[in-house]
TIDRENMI-430496 format. One record per atom (N, C-alpha, C, CB): residue in three letters; x, y, z. Coordinates in steps of 0.05 Angstrom, whole numbers, plus 5000, padded with zeros to 4 digits. Atoms other than C-alpha are relative to their C-alpha. Glycine has a CB too. Layout:
<pts>
ALAXYZ;...
</pts>
This chain:
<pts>
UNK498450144980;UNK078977054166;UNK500649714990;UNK498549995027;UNK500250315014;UNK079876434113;UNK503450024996;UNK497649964965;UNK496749895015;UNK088276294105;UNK500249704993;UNK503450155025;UNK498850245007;UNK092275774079;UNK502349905021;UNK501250044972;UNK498050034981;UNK097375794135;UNK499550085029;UNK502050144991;UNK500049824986;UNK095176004203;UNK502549905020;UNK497250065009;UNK496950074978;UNK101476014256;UNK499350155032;UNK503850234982;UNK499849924968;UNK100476034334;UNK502650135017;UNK499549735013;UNK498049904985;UNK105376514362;UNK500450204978;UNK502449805010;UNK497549825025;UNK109277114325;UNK501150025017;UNK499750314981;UNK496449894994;UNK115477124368;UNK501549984972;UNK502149755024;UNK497149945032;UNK121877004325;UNK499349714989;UNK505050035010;UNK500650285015;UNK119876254315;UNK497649994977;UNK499149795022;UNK501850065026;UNK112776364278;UNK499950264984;UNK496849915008;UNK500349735022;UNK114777044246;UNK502049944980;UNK500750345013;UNK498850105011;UNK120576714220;UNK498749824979;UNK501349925015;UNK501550145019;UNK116876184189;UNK498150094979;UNK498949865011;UNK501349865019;UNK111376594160;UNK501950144983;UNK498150185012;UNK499149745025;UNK116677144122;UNK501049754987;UNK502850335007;UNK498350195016;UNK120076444097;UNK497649854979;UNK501749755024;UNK501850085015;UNK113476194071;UNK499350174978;UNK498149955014;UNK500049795013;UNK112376854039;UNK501649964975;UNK500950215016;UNK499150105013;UNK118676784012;UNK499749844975;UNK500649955011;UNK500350165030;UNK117576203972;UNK497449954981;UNK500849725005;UNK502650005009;UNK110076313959;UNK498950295008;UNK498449755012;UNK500849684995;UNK108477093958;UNK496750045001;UNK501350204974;UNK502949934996;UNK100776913951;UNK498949945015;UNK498549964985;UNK500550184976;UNK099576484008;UNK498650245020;UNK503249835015;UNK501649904984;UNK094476724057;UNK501349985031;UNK497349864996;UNK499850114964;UNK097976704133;UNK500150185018;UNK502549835009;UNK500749814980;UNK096176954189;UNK501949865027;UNK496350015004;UNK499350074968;UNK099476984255;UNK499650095028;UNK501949995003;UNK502150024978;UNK096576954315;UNK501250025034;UNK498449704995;UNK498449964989;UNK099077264378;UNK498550085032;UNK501750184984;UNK502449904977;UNK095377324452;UNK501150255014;UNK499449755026;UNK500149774992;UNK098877884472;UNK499750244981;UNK502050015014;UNK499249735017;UNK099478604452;UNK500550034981;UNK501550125004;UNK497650035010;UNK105278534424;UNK501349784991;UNK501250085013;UNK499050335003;UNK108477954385;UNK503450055012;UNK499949844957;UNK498450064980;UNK114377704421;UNK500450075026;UNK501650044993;UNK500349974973;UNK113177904492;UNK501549835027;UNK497549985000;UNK498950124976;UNK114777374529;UNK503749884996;UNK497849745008;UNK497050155006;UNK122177094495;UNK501550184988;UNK500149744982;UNK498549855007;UNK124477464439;UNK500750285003;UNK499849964983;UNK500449784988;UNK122378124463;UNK501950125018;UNK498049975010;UNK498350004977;UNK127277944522;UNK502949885008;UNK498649915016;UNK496850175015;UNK133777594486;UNK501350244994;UNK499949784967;UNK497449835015;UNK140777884492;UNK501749874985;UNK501850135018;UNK499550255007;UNK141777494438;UNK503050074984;UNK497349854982;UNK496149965019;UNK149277364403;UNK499349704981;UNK504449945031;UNK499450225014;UNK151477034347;UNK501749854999;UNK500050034984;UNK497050094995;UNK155676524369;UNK499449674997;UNK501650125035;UNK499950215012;UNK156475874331;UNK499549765010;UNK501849994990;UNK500150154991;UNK158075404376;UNK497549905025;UNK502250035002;UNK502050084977;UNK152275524424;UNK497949874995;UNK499050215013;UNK502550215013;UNK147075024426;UNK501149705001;UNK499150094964;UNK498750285004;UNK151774414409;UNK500149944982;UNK499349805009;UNK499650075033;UNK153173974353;UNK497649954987;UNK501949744994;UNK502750095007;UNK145673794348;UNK498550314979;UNK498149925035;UNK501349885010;UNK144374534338;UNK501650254978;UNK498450065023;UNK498149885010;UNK150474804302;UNK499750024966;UNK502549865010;UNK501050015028;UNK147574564236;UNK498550204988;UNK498549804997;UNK501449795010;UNK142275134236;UNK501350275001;UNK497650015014;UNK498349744994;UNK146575654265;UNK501049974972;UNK502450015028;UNK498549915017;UNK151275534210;UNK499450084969;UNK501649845002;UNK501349995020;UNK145875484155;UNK499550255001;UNK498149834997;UNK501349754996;UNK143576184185;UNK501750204989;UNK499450065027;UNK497649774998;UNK150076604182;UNK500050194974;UNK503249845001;UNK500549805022;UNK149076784105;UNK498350215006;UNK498949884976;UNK501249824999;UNK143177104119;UNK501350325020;UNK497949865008;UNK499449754998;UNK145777534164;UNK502550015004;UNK498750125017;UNK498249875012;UNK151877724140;UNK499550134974;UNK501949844999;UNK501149855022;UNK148177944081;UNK496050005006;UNK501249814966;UNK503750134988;UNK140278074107;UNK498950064976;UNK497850205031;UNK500649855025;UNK136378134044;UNK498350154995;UNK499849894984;UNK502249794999;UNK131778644028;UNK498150055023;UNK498449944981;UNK501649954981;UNK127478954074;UNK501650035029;UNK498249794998;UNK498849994972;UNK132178874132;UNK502350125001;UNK500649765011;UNK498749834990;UNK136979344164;UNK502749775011;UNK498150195022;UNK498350194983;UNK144079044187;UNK499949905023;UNK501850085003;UNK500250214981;UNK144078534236;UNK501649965022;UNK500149814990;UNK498050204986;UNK149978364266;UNK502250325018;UNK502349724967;UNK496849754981;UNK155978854315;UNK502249735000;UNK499150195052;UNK498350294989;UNK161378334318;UNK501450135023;UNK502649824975;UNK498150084979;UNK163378094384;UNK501449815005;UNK499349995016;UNK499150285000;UNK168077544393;UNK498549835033;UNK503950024998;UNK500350254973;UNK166776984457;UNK502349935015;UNK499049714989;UNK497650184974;UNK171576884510;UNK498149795023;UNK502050315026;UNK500750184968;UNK170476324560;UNK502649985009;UNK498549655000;UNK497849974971;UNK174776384624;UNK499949725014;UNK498850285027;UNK499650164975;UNK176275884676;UNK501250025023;UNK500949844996;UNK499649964962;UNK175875944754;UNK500949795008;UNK497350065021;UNK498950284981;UNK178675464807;UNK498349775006;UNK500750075029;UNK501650274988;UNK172475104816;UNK499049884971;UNK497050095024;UNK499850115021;UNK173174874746;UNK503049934986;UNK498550144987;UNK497950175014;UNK179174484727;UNK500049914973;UNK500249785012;UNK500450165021;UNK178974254662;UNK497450114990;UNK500249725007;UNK501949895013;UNK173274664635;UNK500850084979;UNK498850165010;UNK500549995016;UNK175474904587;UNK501149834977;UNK500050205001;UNK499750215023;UNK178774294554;UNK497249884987;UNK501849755012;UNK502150195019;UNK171274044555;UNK499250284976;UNK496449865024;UNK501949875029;UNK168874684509;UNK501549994985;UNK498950294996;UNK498250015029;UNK174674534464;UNK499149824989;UNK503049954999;UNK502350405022;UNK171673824456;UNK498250104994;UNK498349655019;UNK503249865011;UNK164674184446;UNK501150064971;UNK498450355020;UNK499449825032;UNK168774674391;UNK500149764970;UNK504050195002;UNK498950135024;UNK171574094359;UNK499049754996;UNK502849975001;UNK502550235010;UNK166173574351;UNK497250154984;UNK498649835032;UNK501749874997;UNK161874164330;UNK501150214964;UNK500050135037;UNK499749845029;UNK167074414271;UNK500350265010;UNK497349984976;UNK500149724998;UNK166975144304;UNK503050075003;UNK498050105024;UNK497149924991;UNK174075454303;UNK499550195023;UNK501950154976;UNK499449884983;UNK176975704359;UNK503250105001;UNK499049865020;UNK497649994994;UNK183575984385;UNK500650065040;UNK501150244977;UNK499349954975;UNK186975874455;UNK502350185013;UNK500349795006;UNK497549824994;UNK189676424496;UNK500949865038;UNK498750454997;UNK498550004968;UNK194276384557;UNK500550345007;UNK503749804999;UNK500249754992;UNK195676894602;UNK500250244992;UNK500950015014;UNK499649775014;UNK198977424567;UNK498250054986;UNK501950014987;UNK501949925019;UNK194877404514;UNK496950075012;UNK500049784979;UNK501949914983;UNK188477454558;UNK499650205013;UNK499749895014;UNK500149734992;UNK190777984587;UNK500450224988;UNK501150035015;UNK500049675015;UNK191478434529;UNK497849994982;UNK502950114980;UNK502950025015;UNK184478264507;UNK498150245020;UNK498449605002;UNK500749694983;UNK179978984529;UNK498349805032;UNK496750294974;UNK500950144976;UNK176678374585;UNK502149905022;UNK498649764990;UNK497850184971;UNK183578204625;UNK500650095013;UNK502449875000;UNK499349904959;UNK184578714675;UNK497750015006;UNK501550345014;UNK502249984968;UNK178078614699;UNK499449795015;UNK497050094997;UNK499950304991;UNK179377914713;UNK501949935020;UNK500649814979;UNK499350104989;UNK181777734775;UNK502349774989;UNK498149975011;UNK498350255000;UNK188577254783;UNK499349764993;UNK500849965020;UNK500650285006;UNK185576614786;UNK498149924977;UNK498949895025;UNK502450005023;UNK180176764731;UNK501349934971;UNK498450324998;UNK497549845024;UNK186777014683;UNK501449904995;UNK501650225003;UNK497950124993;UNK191076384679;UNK498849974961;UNK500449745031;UNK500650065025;UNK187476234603;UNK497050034998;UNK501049744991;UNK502549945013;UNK181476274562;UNK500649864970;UNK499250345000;UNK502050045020;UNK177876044505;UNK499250264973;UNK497549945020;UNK501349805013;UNK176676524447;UNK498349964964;UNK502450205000;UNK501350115026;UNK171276374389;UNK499050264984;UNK497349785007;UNK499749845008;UNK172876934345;UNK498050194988;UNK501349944991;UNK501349895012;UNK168077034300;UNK495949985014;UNK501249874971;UNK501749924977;UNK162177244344;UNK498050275003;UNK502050025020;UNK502449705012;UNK155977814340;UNK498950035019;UNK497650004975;UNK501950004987;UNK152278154379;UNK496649994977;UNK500650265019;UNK502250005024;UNK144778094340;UNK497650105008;UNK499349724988;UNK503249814995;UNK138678694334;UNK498749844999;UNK498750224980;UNK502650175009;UNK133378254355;UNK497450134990;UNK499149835024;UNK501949905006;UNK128678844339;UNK500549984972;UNK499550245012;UNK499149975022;UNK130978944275;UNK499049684980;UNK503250065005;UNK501350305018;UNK130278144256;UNK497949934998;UNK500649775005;UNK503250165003;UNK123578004283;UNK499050274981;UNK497649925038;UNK501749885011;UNK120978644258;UNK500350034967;UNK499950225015;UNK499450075041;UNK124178514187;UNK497649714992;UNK505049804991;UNK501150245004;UNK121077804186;UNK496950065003;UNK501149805021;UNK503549835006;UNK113778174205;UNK499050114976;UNK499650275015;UNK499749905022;UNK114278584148;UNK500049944977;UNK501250065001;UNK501650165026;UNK113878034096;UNK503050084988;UNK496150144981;UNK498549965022;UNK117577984034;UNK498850184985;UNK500649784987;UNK500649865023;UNK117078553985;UNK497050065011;UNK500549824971;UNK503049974995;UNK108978663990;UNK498749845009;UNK498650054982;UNK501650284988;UNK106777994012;UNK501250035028;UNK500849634984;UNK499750014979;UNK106177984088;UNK498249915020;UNK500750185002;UNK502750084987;UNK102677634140;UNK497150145013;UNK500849875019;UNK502649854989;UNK096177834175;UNK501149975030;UNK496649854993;UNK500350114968;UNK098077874252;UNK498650135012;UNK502149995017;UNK502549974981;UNK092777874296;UNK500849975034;UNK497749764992;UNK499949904975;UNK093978164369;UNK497549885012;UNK500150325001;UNK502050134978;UNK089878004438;UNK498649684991;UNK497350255004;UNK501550225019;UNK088677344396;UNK500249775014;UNK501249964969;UNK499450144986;UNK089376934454;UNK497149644987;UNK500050205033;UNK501550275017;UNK086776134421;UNK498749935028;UNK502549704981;UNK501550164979;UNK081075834465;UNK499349804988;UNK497850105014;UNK499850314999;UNK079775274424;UNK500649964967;UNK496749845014;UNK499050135024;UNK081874824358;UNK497349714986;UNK503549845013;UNK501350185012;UNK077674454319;UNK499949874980;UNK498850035000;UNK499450025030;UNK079274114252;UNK497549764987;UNK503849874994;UNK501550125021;UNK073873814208;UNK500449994959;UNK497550165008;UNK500850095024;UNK073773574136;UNK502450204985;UNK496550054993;UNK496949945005;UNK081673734131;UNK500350355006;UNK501049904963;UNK500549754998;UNK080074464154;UNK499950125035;UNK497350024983;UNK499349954978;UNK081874764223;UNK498650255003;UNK502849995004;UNK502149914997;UNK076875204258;UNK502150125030;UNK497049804998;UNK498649914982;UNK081075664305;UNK498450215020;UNK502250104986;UNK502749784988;UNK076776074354;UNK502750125032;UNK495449725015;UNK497849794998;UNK081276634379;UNK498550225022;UNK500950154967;UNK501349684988;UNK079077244430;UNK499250174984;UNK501850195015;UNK500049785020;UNK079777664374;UNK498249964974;UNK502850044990;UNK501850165024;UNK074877224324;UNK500149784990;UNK499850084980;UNK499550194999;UNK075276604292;UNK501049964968;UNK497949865012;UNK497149975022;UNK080876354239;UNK499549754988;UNK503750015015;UNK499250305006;UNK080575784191;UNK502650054983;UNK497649804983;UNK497050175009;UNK086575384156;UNK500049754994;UNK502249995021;UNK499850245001;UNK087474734127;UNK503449905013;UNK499349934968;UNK496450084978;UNK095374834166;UNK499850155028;UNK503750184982;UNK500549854975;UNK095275024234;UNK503549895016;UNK496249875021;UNK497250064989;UNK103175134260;UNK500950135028;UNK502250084979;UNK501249934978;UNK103975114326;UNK503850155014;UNK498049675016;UNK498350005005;UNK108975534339;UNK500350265043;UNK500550074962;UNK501249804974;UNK106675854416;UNK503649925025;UNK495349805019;UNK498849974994;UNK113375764443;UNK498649835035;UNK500950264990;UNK500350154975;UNK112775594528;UNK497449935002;UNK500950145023;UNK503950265000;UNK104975404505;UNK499649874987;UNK497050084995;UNK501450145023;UNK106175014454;UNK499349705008;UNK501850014973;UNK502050294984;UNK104274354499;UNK497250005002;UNK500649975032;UNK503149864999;UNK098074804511;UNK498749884978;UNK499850364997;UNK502149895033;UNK096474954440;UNK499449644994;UNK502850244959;UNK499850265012;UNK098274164422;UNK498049785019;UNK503449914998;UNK502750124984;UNK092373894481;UNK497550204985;UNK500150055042;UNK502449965010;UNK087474374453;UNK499449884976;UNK499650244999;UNK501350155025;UNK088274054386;UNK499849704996;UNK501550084979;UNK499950255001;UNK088573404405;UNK502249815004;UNK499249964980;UNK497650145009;UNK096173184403;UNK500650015025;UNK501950124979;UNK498650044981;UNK099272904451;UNK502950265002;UNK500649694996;UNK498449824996;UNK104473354494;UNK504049894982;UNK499650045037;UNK496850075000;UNK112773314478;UNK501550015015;UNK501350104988;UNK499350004984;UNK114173454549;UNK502250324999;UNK500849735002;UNK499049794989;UNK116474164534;UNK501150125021;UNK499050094997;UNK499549834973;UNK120374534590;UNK501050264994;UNK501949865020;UNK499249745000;UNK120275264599;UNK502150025032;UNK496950204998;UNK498649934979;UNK125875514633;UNK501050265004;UNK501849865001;UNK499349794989;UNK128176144676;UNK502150124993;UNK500049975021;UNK498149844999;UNK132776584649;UNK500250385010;UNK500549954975;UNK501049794987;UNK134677174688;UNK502450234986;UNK499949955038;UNK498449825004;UNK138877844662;UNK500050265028;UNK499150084971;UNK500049694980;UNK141978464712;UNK501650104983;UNK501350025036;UNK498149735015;UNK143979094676;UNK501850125026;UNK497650304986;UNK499149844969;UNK149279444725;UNK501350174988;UNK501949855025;UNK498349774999;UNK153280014731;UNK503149835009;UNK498650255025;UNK497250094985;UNK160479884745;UNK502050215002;UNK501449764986;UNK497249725002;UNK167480274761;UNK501749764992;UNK501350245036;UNK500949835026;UNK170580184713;UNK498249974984;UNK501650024984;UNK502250065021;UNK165480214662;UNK500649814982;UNK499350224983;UNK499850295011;UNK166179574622;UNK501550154960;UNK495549785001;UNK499249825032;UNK170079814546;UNK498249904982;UNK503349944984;UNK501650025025;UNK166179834483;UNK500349674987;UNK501450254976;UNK499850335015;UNK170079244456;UNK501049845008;UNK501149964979;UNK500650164988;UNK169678844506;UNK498449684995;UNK499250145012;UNK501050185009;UNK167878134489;UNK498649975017;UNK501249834992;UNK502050184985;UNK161977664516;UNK501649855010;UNK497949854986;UNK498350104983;UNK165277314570;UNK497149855015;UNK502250245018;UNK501350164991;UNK162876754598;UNK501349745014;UNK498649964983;UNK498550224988;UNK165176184649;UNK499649784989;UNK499649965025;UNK499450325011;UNK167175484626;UNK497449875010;UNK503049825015;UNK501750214992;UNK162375224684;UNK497550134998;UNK500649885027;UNK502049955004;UNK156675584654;UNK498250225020;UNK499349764997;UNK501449844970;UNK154975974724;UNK500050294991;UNK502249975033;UNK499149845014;UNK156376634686;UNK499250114971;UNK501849915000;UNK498649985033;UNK156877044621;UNK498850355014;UNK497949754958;UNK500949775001;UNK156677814615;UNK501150174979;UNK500250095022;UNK500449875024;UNK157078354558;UNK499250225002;UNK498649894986;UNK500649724987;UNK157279154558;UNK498050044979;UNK502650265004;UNK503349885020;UNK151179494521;UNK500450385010;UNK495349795023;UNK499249754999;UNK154180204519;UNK502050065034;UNK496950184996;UNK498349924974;UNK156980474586;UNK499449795028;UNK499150345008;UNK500750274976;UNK152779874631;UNK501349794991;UNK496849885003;UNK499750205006;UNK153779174640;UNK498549865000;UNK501149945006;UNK502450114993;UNK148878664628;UNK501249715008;UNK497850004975;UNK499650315001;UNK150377974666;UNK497749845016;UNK502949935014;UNK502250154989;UNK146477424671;UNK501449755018;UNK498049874975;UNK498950184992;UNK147176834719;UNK499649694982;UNK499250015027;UNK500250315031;UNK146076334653;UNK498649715013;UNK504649854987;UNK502350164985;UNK140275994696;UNK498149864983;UNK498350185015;UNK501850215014;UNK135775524675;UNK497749975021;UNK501849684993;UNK501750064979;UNK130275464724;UNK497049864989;UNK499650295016;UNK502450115002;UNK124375064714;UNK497250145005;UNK500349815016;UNK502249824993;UNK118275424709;UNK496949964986;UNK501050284992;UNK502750105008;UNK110675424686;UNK499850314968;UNK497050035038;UNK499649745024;UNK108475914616;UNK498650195023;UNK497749984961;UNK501749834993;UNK106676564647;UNK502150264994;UNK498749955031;UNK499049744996;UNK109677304651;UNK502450035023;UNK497550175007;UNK498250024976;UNK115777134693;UNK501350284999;UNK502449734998;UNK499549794985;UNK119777634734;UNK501749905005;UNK498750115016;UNK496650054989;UNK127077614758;UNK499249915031;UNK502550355000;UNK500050034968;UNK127677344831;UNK502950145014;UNK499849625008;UNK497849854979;UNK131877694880;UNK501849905005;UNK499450075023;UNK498150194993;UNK136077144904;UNK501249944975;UNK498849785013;UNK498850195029;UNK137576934833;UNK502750354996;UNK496149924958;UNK499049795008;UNK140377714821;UNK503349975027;UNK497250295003;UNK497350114979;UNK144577694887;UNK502049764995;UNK498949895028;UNK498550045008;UNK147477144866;UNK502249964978;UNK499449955007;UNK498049915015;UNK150077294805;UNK501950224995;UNK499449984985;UNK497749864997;UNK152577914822;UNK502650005019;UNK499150185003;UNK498250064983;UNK156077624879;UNK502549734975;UNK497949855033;UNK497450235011;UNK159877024830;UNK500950254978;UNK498849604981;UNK498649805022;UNK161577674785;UNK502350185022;UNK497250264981;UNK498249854992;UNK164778024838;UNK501849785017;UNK498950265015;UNK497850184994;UNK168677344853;UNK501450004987;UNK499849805002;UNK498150145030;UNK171577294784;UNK501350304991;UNK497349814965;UNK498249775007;UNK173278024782;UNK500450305010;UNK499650024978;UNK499449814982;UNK176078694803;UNK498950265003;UNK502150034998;UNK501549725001;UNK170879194783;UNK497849995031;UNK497750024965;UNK502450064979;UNK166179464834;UNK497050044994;UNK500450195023;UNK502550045005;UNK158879364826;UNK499050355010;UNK498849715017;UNK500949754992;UNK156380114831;UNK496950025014;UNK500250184975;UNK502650124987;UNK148779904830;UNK499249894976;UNK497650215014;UNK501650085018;UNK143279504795;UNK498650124982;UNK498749895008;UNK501749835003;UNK140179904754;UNK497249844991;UNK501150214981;UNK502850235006;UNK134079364724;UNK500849864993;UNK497750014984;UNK498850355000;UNK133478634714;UNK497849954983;UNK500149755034;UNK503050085006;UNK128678244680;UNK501149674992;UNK498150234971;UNK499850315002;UNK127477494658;UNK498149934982;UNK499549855027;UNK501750105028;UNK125177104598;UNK500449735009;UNK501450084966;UNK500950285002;UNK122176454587;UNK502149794971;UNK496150034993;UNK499050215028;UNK127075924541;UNK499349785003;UNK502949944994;UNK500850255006;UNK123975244520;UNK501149874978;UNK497450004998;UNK497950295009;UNK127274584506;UNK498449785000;UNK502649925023;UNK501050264999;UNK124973904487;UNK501749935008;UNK499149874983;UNK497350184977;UNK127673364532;UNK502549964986;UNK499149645011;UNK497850145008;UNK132573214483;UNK502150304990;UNK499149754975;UNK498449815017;UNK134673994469;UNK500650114982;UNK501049984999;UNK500849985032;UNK133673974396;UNK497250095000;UNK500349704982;UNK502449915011;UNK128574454367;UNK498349764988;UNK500750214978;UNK501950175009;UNK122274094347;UNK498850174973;UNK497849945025;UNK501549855033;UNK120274254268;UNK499249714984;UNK503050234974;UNK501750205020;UNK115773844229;UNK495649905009;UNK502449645003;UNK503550064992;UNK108173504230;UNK499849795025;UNK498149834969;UNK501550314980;UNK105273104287;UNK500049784986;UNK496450005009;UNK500050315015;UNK105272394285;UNK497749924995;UNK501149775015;UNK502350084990;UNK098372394302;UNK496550054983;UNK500350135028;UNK502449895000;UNK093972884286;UNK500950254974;UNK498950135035;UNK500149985028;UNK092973094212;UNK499850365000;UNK497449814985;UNK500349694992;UNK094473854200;UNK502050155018;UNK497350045014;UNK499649874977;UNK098574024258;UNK502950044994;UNK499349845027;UNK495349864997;UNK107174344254;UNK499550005017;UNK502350314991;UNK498949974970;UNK110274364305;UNK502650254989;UNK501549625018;UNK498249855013;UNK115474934303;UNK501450175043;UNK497750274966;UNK500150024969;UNK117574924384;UNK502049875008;UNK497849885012;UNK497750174985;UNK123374824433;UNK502450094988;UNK499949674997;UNK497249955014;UNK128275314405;UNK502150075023;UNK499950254977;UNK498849904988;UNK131075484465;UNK500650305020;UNK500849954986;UNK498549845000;UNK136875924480;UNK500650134971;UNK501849905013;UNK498350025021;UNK138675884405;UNK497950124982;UNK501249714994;UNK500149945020;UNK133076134376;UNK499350194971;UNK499849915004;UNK499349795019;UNK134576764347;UNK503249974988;UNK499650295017;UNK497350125015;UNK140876534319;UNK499249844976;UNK501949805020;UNK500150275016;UNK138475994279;UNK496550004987;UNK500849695026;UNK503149945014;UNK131676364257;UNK499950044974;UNK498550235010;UNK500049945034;UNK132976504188;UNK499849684984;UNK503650184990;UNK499850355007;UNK135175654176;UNK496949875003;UNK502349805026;UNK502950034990;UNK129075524222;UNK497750054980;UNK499550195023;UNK503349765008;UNK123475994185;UNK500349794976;UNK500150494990;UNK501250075013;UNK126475674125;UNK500249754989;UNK499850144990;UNK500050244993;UNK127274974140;UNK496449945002;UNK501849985027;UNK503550014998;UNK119175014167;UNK498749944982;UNK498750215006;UNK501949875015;UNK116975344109;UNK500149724976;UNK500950364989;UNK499950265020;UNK119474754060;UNK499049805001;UNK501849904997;UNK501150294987;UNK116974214105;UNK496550084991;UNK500949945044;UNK502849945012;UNK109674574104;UNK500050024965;UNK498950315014;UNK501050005021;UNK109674674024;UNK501749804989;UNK499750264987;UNK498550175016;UNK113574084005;UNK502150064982;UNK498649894989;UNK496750035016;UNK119974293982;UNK501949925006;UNK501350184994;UNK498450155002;UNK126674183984;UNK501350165030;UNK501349974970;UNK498949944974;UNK129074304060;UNK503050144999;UNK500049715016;UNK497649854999;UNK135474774068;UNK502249825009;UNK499650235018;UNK498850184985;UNK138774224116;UNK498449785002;UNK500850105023;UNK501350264989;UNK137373554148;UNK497950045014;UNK501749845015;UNK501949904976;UNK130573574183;UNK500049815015;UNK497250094996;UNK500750234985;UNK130872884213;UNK501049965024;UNK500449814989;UNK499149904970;UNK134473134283;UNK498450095015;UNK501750205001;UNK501649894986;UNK128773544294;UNK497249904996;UNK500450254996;UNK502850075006;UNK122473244269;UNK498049845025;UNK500349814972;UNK502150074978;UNK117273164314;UNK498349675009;UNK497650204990;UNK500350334996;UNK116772404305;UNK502449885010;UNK499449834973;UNK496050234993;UNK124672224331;UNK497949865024;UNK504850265021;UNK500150064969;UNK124871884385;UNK501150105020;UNK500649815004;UNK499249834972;UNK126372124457;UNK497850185010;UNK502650214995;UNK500849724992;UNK121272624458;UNK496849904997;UNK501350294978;UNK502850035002;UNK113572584475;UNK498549665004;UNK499450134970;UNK501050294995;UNK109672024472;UNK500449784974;UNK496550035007;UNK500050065034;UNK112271854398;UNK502249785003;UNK501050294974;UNK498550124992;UNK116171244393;UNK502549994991;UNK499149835000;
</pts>
């Protein structure tokens, strides 16, 4: 139980990082460390995630776009990635001028786009199901995916070639201890050392960063909720991701259903969240404002946890504080999109190489964030 790397979490953030460490060091000892079952359970497990460039902002457009090689070409070990879907955003009446602001987003951000008006909206396979006032124009950011999140995390598990991490299930961390540059991890499942301990526990990583000593970053986990439905007509194959200007919105077919979410944010605590009733009602009610299908029934819902530092920007790099400690936390909405950049952005910062991109946006010493000045 002796590594050179151990990583708190295997969602897509610390499985990412481990296959990237791999990557560039195939002998490296790392283990990752996961309290449930199952790694990814609570986030990536529960992302309908797309690849779509511009999401995130200009802060986070840098990783997205660093990511895209990978998957447009995944390399060994991994199965294709990507279905392309393009992105429409619409605009309703109680948004005026929405979507001039996501053009400013597109175009402070570098992402191409193209603008349709009506006609053209309406011979996209999404414009007869759009109500009049919905159907006056749109937004369309072409180049657009849907993305196997099984497929990525469980490629990234899998290691490079023969080198692959150790992940350790029910491994829920009860406490941290680092002595004489050496970290003393004591786990449900047994106890782990590491002279790197990366903390990568997603809506616990405030948790993980008080058990070891570090001051918090003010993490916030937030509520995202999905409803699969039935509809008449059944939603077409190639049907884009549609989504409203004012954010209240977005939905996307997944064979003959529809899955829409009300693109919620809710403030919440880490635990095993659950869809709320009221949250479902109302997004199927602003779906059957914006358009002319009829809602047949619900068939299931469910809800995942996304975490943001106050400032929105993923957090990657070392404490300011406390000797030993990554941070690899606060990806979001974004971050299975931008996990490949991520994993190997991390992995450079832990073995001192040469970083893929800029890390100084995200590094865990900016300012804005925590108690760091």
């Amino acid at each position: 139980m002796d590594f050179d790397i151990a990583i708190i979490g295997a969602g897509i953030a610390g499985a990412s990082t481990a296959w990237a460490l791999l990557e560039a060091a195939p002998t490296l000892r790392v283990a990752l460390i996961e309290m449930e079952e199952q790694p990814g359970y609570h986030t990536t497990g529960r992302s309908a995630a797309m690849f779509i460039e511009s999401y995130g902002g200009p802060g986070v457009v840098p990783l997205s776009k660093a990511s895209r090689g990978f998957f447009g070409a995944p390399p060994a070990g991994f199965q294709p990635l990507l279905t392309h879907r393009p992105s429409l955003t619409i605009e309703g009446p109680a948004d005026p001028g929405g979507l001039a602001r996501v053009a400013a987003e597109h175009d402070a951000s570098g992402v191409p786009y193209q603008a349709l008006d009506a006609a053209a909206l309406a011979a996209t396979p999404a414009g007869p199901l759009l109500k009049p006032e919905w159907s006056q124009r749109a937004l369309m950011e072409p180049d657009c995916h849907d993305i196997d999140v099984a497929a990525l995390h469980q490629g990234f598990l899998r290691g490079v070639g023969g080198a692959r991490p150790t992940v350790l299930t029910n491994a829920e961390v009860t406490g941290l201890d680092r002595q004489g540059g050496i970290w003393r991890i004591a786990t449900r499942a047994g106890e782990l050392t590491a002279p790197l301990l990366v903390n990568a526990a997603g809506a616990w990583a405030d948790g993980v960063a008080a058990l070891a000593g570090a001051a918090p970053l003010g993490l916030m986990p937030l509520r995202r909720t999905m409803a699969v439905l039935r509809i008449d007509p059944p939603p077409p194959a190639d049907m884009p991701t549609v989504m409203s200007s004012d954010g209240r919105f977005y939905f996307k077919p997944d064979g003959d259903r529809l899955w829409l979410s009300p693109h919620d944010e809710i403030p919440d605590v880490p635990h095993d969240v659950r869809p709320d009733e009221m949250d479902l009602a109302i997004v199927i009610d602003r779906f059957e404002q914006a358009t002319n299908v009829q809602v047949k029934r619900l068939e299931s819902s469910w809800a995942g946890l996304r975490t943001f530092a106050p400032d929105r920007l993923p957090v990657f790099g070392f404490d300011g504080a406390v000797d030993g400690l990554f941070w690899c936390a606060g990806q979001g909405g974004f971050g299975i999109q931008t996990a490949p950049a991520a994993g190997r952005l991390c992995a450079a910062l832990l073995l001192g190489g040469t970083p893929p991109l800029d890390p100084a946006p995200y590094a865990a010493t900016r300012a804005g964030i925590g108690t760091n000045p």
